[in-house]
C-alpha positions in Angstrom: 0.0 0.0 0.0 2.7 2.7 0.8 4.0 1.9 -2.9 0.9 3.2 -4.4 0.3 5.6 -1.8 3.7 7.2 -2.5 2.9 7.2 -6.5 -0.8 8.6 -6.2 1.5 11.7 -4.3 3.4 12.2 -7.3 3.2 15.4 -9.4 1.6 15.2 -12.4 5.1 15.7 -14.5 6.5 13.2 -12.2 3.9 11.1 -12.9 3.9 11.2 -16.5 7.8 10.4 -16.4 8.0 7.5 -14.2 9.3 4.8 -16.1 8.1 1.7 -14.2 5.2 1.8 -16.8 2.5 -1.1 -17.4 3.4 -3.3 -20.2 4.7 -0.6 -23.0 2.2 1.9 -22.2 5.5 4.4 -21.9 5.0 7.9 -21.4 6.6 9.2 -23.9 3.8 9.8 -26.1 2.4 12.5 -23.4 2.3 16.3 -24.4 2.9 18.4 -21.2 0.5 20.5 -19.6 -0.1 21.6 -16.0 -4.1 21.3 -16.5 -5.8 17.9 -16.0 -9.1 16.3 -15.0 -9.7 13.8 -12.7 -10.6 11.6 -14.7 -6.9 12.1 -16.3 -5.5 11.5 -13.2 -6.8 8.1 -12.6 -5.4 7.1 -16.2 -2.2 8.0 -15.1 -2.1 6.9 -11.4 -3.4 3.1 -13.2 -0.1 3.0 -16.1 2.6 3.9 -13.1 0.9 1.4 -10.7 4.0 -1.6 -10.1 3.7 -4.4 -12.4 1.8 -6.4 -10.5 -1.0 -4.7 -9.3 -4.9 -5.4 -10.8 -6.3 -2.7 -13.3 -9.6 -2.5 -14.6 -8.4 -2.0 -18.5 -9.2 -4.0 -21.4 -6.6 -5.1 -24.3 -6.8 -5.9 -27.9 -5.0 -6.8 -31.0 -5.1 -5.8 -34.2 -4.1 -8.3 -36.7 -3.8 -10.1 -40.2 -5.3 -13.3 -39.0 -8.1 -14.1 -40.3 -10.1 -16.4 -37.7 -12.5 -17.8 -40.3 -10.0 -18.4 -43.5 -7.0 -19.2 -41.1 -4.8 -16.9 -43.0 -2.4 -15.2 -41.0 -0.9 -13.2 -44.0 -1.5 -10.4 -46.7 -0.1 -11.5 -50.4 1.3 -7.6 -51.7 0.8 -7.6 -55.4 3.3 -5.2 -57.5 1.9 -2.1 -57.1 -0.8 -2.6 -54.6 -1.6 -0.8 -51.4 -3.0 -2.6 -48.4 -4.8 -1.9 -45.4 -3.4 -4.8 -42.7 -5.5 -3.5 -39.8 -7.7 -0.6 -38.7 -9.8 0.5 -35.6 -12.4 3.0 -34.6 -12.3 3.9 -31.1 -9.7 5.0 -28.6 -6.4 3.0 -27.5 -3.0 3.2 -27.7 -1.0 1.1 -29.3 1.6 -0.3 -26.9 3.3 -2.9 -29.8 3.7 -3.5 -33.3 5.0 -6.5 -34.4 5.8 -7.2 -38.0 7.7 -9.5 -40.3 7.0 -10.4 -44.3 8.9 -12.8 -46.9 11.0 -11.7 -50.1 14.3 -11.0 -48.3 15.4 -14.7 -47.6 15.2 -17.9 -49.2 12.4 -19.8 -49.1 13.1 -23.4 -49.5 9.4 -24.4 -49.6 9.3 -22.8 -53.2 11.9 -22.7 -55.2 10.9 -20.9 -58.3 12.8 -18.4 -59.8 10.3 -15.5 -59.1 10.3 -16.3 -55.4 14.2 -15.8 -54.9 15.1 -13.5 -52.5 15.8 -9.8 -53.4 16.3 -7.3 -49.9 15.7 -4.6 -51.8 11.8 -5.2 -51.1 13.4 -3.9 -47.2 13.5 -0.2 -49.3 10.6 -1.2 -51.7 7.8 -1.9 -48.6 6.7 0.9 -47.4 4.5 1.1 -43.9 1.9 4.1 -43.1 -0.4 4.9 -40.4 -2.9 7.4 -40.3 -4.7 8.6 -37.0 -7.8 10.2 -36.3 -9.6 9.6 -39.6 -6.8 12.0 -41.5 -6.1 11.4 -45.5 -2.6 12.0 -44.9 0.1 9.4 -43.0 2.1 11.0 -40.1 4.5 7.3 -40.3 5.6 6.9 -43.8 9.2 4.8 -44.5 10.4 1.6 -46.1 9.9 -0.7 -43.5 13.9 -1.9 -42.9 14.0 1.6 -42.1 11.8 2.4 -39.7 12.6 -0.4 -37.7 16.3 0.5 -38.2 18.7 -0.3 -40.6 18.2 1.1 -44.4 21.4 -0.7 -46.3 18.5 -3.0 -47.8 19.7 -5.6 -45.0 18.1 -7.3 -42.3 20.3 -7.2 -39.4 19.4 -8.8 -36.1 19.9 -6.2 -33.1 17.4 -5.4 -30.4 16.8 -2.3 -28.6 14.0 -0.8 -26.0 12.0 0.8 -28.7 12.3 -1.1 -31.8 14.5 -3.3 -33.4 15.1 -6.7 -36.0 14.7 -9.8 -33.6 15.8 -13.0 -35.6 12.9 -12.5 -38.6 10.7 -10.2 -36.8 10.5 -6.5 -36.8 9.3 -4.9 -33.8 8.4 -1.4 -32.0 7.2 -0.4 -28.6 6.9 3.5 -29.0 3.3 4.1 -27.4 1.0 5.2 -30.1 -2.3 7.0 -28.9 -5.2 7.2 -31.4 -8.8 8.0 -31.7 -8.6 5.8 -35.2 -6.5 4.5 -36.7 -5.4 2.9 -40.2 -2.4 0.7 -40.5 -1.4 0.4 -44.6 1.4 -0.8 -47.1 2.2 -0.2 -50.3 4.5 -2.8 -52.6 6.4 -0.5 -54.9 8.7 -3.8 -56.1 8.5 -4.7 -59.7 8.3 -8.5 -59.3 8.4 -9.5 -55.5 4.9 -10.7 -53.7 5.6 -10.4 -50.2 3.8 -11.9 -47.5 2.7 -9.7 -44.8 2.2 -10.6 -41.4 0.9 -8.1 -38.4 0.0 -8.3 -34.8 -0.3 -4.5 -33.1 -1.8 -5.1 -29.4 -3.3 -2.0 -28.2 -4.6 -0.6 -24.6 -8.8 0.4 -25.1 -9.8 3.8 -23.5 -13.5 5.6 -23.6 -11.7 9.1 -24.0 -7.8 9.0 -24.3 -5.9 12.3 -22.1 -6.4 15.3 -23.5 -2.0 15.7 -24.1 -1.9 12.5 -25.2 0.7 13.3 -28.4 0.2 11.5 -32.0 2.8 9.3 -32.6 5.0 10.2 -36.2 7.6 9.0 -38.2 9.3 10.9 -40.9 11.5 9.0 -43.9 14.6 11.3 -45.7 17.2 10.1 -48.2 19.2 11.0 -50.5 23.0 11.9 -52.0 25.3 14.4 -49.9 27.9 15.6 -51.6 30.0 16.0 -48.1 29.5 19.1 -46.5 25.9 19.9 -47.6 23.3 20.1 -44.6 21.9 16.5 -44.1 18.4 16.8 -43.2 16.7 14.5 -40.0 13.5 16.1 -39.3 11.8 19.4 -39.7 7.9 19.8 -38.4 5.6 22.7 -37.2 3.6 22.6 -34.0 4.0 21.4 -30.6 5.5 18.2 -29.8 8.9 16.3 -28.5 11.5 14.4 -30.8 12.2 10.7 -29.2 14.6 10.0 -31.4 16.2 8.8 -35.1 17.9 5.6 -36.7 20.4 6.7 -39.7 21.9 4.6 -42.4 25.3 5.9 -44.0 27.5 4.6 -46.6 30.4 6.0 -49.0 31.7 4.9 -52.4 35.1 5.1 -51.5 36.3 2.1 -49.3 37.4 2.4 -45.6 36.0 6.0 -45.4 33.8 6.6 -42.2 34.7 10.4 -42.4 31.0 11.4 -42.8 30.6 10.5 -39.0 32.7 13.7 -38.5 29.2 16.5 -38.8 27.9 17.3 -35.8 24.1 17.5 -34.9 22.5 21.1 -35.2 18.7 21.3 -33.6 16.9 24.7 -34.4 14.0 25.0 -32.1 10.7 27.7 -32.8 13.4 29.5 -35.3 10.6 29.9 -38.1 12.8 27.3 -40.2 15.8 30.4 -40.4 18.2 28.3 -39.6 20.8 30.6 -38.4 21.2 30.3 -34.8 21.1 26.5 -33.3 19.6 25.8 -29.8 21.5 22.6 -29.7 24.8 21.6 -31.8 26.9 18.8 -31.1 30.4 17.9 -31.6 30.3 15.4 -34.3 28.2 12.8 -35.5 28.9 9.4 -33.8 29.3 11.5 -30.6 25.4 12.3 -30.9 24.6 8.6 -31.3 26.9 8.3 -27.7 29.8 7.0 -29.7 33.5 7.6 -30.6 36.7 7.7 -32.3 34.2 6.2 -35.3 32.6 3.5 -32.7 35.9 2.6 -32.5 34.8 -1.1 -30.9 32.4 -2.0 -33.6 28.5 -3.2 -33.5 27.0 -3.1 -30.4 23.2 -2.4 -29.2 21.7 -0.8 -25.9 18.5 -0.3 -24.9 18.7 3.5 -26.2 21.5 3.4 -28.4 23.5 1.3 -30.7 25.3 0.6 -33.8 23.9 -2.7 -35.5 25.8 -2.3 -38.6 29.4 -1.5 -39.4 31.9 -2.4 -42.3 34.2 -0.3 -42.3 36.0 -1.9 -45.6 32.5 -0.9 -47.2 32.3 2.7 -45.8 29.0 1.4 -44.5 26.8 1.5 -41.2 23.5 2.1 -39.5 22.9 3.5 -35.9 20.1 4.7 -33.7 19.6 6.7 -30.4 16.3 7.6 -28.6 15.3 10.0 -26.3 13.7 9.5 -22.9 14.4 12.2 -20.5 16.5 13.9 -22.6 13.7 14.2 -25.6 13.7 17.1 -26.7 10.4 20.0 -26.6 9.4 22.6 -29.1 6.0 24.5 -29.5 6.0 26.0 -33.1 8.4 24.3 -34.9 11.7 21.5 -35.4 14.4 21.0 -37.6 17.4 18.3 -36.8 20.4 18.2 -39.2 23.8 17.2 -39.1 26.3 18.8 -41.4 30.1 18.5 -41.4 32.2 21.9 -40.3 35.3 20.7 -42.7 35.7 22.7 -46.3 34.1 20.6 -49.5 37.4 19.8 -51.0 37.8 17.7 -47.7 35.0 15.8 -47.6 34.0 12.7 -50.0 30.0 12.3 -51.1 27.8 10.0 -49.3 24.2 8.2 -49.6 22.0 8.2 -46.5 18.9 7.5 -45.4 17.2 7.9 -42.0 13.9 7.8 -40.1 12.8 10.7 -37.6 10.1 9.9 -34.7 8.7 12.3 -32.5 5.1 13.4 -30.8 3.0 16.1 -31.7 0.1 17.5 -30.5 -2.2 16.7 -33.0 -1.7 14.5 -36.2 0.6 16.7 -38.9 1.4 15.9 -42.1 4.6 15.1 -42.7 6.7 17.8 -44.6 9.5 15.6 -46.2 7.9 13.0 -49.0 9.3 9.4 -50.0 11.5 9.7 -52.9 10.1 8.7 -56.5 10.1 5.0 -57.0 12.6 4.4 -59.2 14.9 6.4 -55.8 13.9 4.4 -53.5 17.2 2.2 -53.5 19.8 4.8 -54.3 23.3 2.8 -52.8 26.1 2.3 -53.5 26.3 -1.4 -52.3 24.3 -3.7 -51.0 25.9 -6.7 -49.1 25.0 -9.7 -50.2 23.8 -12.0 -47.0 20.8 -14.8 -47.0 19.3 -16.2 -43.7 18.1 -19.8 -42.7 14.9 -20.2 -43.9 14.0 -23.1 -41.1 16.0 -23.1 -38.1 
């Protein structure tokens, strides 16, 4: 009793940032304000309670089974969009679980059209619209937005989302009113098989703060000391984090890692005077010296892909209670502070996610189709099809 006692005392802002959370209903997903209802109060009071205590909530999932066909997966045709799951009252989603053929072999079919290509990693691309909106505030190829975007699937787990040997997983808190899960198969010849499981957490009216989840896709060609663009948004929100995918045409060249962040913050998009700049790029994603010791992942940072002999690698860091708070408008580049003539071009892609107060479009688009794998390399790895 003195346990929950001792929480119900809690300041609100306390409240909302206690990280002992019910199963992946984090809190990240919260707007501050100092003005709440009672009724907002006993929402909060019931996610912060310890693990183990009773809570008069109900659960759900939303998924691509069907109970009467027994299917548990969506055929993409070439070309075809696809709605996996959608739902009409309030939650939040507290995980997304995903996984889909085309990027290993498949030894139960053999033919030539079902051999793997990972491009369809860059080629699948996942959106989710909330609250009945025509637009999608999460819009990447799926390898990116559950982190790595060299067209590779690379085990590597983290607290938020990650590649866990042939799934693809996220646990950022996503509050809706509705909500529309989709993708679109923009491969020429590959059929994927889709499969989706996205439990969620029912409530009659969700808190008035509660922040729509978004994710934001760039990519593109740098030619070494041009800005390199994260995230730029208007209105009110908190960034919670990014995954970025780098590589170089010239071998054993990691010299891209040297730009540091720059984070303009309710600047009117200007651009001149930073409220945050950094000190070089690996050093914002809590490395060194290039991650001098290699692949590693954390629960809120890692590295799950270097080759340095390919000039290649992917890393991610998310924020907690360091995110980071605006209330007109964000941007988030990095850029290198060395002259052109000593810098050497690179390919990048990366995936922004933050919280906003109400669902926004997203300002950056996906490149045109025939853009969408723009690399200089893709390493060529295959995966046990049966363990």
């Amino acid at each position: 009793m003195s346990n929950r006692k001792e929480i119900n005392r809690q300041s609100r802002r306390k409240a909302i940032f206690t990280l002992g959370a019910i199963a992946g209903t984090s809190t990240l997903g919260v707007v501050g304000n100092n003005l709440y209802s009672k009724n907002e109060d006993q929402i909060l009071n019931k996610e912060n309670l310890p693990l183990f205590s009773i809570r008069d909530m109900k659960s759900g999932q939303l998924t691509t089974f069907n109970n009467n066909t027994k299917q548990k997966a969506f055929p993409i045709q070439p070309g075809e969009k696809k709605i996996l799951a959608q739902h009409d009252s309030p939650g939040i989603i507290t995980r997304i679980w995903m996984t889909t053929s085309g990027w290993f072999w498949e030894n139960w079919d053999v033919r030539e059209e079902k051999w793997p290509d990972t491009t369809i990693l860059k080629k699948l691309i996942l959106r989710i619209y909330w609250d009945d909106n025509k637009f999608p505030s999460v819009e990447a190829p799926i390898g990116d937005f559950f982190g790595v975007g060299h067209c590779e699937y690379k085990h590597f787990v983290s607290k938020y989302l990650g590649m866990s040997s042939g799934g693809f997983y996220c646990y950022f808190p996503m509050p809706f009113n509705k909500v529309k899960i989709e993708v679109e198969n923009l491969h020429d010849k590959s059929i994927p098989h889709v499969f989706l499981n996205a439990n969620y957490t029912s409530y009659d009216v969700l808190p008035s703060d509660a922040g729509r989840f978004h994710c934001m896709y760039n990519s593109g060609t740098n030619a070494g000391s041009e800005p390199q663009y994260i995230m730029k948004t208007k209105g009110k929100g908190h960034f919670v984090g990014c995954c970025l995918s780098m590589q170089s045409w010239l071998p054993n060249y990691l010299g891209y890692l040297e730009a540091p962040e720059y984070i303009f913050i309710d600047d009117d998009f200007e651009e001149k005077n930073p409220s945050i700049v950094g000190t070089g790029l690996e050093d914002y994603f809590n490395g060194g010296w290039y991650f001098r010791d290699g692949e590693f992942n954390a629960p809120l940072h890692g590295v799950p892909l270097k080759d340095p002999l390919r000039s290649m690698i992917s890393m991610y860091r998310f924020h907690e209670s360091d995110a980071i708070y605006f209330d007109k408008c964000f941007t988030m580049l990095f850029q290198s502070p060395r002259p052109p003539e000593h810098t050497r071009e690179f390919k990048f892609s990366s995936t922004a996610y933050w919280y906003q107060q109400s669902a926004s479009e997203l300002l950056y688009k996906l490149p045109s189709k025939d853009k969408l794998v723009d690399l200089y390399r893709i390493r060529d790895t295959d995966h046990q099809s049966i363990p």
